[in-house]
C-alpha positions in Angstrom: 34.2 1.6 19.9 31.7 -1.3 21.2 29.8 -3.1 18.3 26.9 -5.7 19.0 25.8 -8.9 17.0 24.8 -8.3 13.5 20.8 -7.6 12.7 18.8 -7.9 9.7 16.4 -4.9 8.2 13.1 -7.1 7.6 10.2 -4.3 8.1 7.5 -6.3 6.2 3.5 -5.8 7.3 2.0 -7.3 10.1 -0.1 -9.3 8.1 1.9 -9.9 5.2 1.7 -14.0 4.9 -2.0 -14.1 5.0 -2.8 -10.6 2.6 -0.3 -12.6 0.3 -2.8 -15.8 0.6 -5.8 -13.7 0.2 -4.4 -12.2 -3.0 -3.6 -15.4 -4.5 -7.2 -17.0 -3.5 -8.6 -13.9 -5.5 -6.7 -14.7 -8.8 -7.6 -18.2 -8.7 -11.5 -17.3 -8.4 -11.0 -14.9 -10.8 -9.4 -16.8 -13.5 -11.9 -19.2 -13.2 -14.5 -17.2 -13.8 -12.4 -15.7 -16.6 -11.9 -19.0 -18.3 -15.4 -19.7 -17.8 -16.9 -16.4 -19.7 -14.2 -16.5 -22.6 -15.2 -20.5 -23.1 -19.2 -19.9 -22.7 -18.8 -17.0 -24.7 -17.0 -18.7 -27.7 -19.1 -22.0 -27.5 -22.2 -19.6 -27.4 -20.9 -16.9 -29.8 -22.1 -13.8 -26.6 -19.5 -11.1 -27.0 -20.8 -10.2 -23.6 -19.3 -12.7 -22.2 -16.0 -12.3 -24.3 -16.1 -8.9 -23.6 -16.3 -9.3 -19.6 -14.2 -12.4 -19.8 -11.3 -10.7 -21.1 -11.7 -7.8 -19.1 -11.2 -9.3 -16.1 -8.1 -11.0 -17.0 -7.2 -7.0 -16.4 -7.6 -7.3 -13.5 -6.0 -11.0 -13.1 -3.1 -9.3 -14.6 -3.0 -6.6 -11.8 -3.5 -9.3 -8.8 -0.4 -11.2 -10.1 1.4 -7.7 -9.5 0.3 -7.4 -6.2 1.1 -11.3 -5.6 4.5 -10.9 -6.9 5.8 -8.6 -4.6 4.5 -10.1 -1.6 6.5 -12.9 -2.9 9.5 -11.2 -4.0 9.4 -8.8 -0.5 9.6 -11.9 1.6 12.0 -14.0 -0.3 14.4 -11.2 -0.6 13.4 -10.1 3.5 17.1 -10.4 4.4 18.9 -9.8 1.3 21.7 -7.2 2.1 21.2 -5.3 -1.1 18.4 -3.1 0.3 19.3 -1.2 2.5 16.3 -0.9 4.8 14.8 -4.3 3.2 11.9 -4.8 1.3 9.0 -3.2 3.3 8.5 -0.6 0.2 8.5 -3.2 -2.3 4.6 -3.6 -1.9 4.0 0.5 -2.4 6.1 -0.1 -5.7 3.6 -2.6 -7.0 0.7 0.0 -5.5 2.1 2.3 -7.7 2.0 0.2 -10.8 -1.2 -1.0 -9.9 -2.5 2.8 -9.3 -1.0 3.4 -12.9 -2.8 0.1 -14.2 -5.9 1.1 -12.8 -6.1 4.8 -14.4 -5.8 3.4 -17.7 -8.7 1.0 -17.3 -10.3 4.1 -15.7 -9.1 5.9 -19.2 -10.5 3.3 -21.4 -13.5 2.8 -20.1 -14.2 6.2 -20.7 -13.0 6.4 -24.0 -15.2 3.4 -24.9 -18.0 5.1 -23.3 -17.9 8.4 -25.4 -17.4 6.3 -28.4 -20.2 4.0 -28.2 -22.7 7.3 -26.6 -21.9 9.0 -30.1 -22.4 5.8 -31.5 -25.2 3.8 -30.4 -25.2 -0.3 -30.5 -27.9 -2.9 -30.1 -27.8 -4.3 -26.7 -28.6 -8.0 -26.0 -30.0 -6.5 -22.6 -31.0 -10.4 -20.8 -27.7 -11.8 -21.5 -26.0 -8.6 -20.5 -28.0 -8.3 -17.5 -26.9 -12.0 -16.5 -22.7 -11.5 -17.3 -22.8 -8.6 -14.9 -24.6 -9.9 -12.3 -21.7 -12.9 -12.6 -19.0 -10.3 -12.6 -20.7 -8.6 -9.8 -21.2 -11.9 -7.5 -17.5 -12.5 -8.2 -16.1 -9.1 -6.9 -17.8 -8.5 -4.2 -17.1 -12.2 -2.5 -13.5 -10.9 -3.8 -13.6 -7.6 -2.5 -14.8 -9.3 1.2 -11.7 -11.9 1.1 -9.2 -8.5 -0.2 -10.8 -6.4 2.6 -7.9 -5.1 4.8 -8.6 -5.7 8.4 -5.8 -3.9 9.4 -7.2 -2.0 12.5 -8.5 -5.4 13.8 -4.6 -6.5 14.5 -2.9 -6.6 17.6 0.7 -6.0 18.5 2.2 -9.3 20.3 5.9 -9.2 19.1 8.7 -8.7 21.3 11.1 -5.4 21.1 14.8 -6.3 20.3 17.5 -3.8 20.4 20.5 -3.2 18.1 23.1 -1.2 19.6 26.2 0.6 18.1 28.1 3.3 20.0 31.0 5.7 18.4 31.4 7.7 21.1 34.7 10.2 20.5 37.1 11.9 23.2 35.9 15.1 24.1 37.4 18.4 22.5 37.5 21.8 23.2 34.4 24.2 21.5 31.2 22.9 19.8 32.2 19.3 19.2 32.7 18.3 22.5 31.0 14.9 22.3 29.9 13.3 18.9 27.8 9.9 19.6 25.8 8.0 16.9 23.5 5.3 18.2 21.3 3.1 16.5 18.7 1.6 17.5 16.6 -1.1 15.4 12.9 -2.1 17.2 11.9 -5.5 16.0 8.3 -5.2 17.3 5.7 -6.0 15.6 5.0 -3.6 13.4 1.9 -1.0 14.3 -1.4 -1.4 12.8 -1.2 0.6 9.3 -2.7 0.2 5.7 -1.0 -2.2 3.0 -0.9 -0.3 0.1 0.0 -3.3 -2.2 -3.3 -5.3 -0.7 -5.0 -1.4 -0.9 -4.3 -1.5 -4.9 -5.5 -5.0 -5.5 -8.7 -4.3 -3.2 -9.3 -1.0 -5.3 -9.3 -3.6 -8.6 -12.0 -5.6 -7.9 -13.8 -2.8 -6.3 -13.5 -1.4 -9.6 -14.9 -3.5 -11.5 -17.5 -4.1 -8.8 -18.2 -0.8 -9.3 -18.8 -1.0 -13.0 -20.8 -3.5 -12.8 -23.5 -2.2 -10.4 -23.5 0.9 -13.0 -24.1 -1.6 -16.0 -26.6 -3.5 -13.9 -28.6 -0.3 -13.3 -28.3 1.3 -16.8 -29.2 -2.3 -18.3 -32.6 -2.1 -16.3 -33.4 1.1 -17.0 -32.7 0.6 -20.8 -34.9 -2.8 -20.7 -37.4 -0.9 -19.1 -37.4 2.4 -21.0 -34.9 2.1 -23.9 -32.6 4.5 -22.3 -29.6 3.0 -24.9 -27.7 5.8 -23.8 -27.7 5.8 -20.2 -25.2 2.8 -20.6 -22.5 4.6 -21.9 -23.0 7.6 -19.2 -22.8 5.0 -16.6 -19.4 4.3 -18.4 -18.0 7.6 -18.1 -19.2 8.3 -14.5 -17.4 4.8 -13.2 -15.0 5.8 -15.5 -13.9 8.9 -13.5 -15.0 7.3 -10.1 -12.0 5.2 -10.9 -9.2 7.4 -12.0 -10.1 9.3 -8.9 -9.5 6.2 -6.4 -6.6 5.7 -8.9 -4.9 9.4 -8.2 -5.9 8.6 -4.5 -3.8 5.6 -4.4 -1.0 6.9 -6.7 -0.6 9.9 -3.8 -0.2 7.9 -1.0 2.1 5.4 -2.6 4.6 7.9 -4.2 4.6 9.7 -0.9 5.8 6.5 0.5 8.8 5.8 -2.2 10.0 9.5 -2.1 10.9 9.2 1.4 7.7 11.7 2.2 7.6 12.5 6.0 4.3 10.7 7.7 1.5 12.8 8.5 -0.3 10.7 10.1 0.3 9.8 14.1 2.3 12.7 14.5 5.1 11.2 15.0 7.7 13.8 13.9 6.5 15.8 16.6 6.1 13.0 19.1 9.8 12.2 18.6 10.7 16.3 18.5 8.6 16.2 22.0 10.5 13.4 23.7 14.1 14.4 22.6 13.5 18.2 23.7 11.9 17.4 27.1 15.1 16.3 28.5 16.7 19.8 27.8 18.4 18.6 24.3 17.7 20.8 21.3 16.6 18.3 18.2 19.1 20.2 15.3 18.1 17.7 12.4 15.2 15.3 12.1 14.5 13.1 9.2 11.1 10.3 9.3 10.7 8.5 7.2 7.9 4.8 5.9 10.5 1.7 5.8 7.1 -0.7 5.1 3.7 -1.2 6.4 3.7 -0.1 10.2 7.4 0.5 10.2 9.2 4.0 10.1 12.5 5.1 10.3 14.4 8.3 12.1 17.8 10.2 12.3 17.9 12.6 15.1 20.5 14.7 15.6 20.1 17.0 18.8 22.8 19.4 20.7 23.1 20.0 24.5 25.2 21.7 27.2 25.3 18.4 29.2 24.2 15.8 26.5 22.9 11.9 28.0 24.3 9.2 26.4 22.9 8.1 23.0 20.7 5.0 24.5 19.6 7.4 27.0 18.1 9.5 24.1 16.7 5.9 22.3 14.6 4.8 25.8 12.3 7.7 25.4 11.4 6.7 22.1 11.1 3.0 22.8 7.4 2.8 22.7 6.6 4.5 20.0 5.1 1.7 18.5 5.5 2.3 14.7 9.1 3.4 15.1 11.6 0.7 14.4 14.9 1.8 13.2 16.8 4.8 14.9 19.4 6.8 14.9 20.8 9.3 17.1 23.5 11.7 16.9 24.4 13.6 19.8 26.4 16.8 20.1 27.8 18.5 23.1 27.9 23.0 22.9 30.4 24.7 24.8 
């Protein structure tokens, strides 16, 4: 049995430093303008501007989430009590974020139906103005949260972790048992952050809302269509819960270990393994963190290659950066 120098299991996003920055740049524009709407709003006595002020401390709320785990995922980067690091720690704070954001999406709603059964005066200038703010604040938000992902370029370098257990042979089916794994430092390939994803899908959110309000405003200035305000409500309302679902899919299929559809790579590895005359037995992929995934492959042959041998033809499979493979000889 040969073992190598140790390794760590840090599988964080390409870009995670800099989303992290973004993130925090957000929540300090945001509680600014926060502060600024609950202060004008109680020197002034404008519930409008209560209203909106309070609302998006929300959302403040939700961008400290998403800050939080960039800053927890990197601190804890080398810790050896996760076993395949910290790369999922930002779909966990998707996920919350996802279940944040269908609640808003809920409440909105719920505030809409109330005030379309009941009608109430609208101060339709001041209104106007506060969600215009809101507006001009989320999209220069929205712009800074944007993830640029499939801009990035791969310029890491590919290091290789390699343990062999390679047993006597033996009569029969076990005739050679090898386990090698194989852990790819590259960069990691270009793929979404769902952490940034969730806090992009906030202040989209709201953006959203507010173009609705602007519109219904206009038109209820203009016509007295009171009640196209709350309908605007209800339709952002479910706009919402349905980027909310969106996101809560994608991130749950990342913490439950779902296979990848995307890339193909299950079959790309299957492909590779089974073109040298092996027969892939087992195969298990798996997300480790934003451009990284993981594989077991167990395979059988008559006259099996060495473990690494197996490992070379998956090598540049850029998103791939942890594998293992177990090889068994048949009589």
């Amino acid at each position: 049995m040969t073992a190598s120098s140790s390794h760590d299991h840090v599988f964080l996003g390409e870009n995670h430093d800099r989303n992290a920055k973004k993130v925090w740049l957000v929540i300090v524009i945001t509680t600014v303008m926060m502060v600024g709407e609950i202060v004008a709003g109680t020197l002034y006595g404008s519930m409008a501007l209560l209203a909106d002020g309070w609302h998006m401390s929300t959302h403040a709320g939700a961008m400290l989430i998403a800050a939080g785990a960039y800053w927890y995922a990197k601190r804890e980067a080398k810790s050896g009590r996760f076993t395949f690091g910290t790369g999922k720690l930002g779909d966990l704070a998707g996920f919350a974020s996802a279940v944040a954001l269908a609640l808003i999406a809920l409440l909105i709603a719920v505030e809409s139906l109330v005030r379309l059964a009941s009608p109430v005066a609208i101060e339709f200038n001041q209104a106007i103005v506060v969600a215009v703010l809101g507006l001009g604040v989320n999209l220069v938000s929205a712009w800074l949260l944007k993830d640029d992902h499939h801009h990035g370029h791969s310029h890491g370098h590919h290091f290789a972790h390699e343990d062999h257990d390679d047993h006597a042979a033996h009569e029969g089916h076990h005739g050679h048992h090898g386990h090698h794994g194989h852990h790819g430092h590259h960069a990691p390939a270009k793929a979404a952050d769902n952490n940034l994803r969730a806090a992009y899908l906030h202040v989209l959110a709201d953006a959203l809302t507010s173009v609705l309000a602007i519109a219904a405003l206009l038109a209820g200035r203009a016509y007295g269509w009171i009640w196209l305000d709350p309908v605007m409500g209800i339709v952002g309302g479910l706009v919402i819960a349905r980027w909310s679902f969106g996101l809560m899919r994608d991130t749950s299929g990342v913490l439950l270990d779902a296979v990848p559809e995307k890339g193909g790579l299950s079959q790309k590895i299957r492909t590779r393994v089974e073109g040298t005359g092996a027969e892939v037995t087992d195969l298990h992929v798996w997300q480790l963190g934003p451009g990284h995934h993981a594989a077991i492959v167990a395979l059988c042959a008559r006259d099996p290659l060495e473990p690494a041998a197996y490992k070379e033809k998956l090598r540049d499979l850029e998103s791939l950066s942890h594998v293992t493979v177990e090889v068994m000889r048949v009589a």
